[in-house]
C-alpha positions in Angstrom: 0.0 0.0 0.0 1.9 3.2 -0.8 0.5 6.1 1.8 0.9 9.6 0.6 0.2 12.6 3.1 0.7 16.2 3.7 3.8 17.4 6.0 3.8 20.8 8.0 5.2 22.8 5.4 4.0 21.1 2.3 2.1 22.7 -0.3 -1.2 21.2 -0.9 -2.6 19.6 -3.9 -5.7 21.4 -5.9 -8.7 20.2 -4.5 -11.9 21.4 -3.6 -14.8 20.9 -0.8 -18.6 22.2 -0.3 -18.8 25.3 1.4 -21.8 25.7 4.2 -24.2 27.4 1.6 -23.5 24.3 -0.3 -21.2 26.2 -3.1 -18.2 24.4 -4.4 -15.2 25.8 -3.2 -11.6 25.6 -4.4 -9.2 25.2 -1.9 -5.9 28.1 -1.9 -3.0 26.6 -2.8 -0.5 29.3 -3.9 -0.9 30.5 0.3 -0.5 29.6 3.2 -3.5 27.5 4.9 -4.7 26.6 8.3 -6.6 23.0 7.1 -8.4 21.9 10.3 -10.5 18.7 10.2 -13.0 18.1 13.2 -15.7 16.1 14.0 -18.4 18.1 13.8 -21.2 20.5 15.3 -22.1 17.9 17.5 -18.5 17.7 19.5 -18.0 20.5 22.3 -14.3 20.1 21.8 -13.9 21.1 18.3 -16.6 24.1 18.8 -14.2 25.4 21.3 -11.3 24.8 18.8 -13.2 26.6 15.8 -14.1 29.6 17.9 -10.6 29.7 19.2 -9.8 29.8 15.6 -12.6 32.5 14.8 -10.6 34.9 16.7 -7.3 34.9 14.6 -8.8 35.4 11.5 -8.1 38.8 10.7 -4.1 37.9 11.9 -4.2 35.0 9.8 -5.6 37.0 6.6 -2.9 39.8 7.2 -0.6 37.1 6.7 -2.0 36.1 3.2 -3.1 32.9 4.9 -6.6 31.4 5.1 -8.2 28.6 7.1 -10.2 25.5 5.8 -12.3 23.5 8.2 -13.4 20.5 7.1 -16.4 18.1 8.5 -18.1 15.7 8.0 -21.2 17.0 8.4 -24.3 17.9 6.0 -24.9 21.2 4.7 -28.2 20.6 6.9 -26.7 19.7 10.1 -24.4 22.6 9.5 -27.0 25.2 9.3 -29.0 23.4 12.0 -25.9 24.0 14.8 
């Protein structure tokens, strides 16, 4: 089995994900990128975690960087939380 992954410091293949609205959204690739995969709406943990992230946005922005969290919730769970 040949395992591939992504490294601290890697760059990122294309790739994209559905947004909450339920867009398609390409993922940045040329920048920086917080990716952040938690469990979802349900767990108390990763709230915590997303609001901590919620408060370095603007920091993270002035550093040309964005931040991708992923779930794997619905769109309808999503707007339901």
């Amino acid at each position: 089995m040949i395992e591939s992954r992504i490294n601290v410091g890697d760059r990122i293949p294309a790739f994209e994900l559905e947004a909450t609205d339920g867009a398609r959204m390409a993922v940045p690739t040329g920048s920086p990128l917080i990716l952040i995969f938690f469990r979802g709406q349900w767990c108390p943990y990763c709230r915590w975690e997303l609001a901590g992230l919620q408060t370095i946005t603007r920091s993270v922005a002035e550093l040309s960087a964005g931040i991708v969290a992923v779930s794997p919730d619905t769109p309808g769970e999503r707007r339901a939380a």
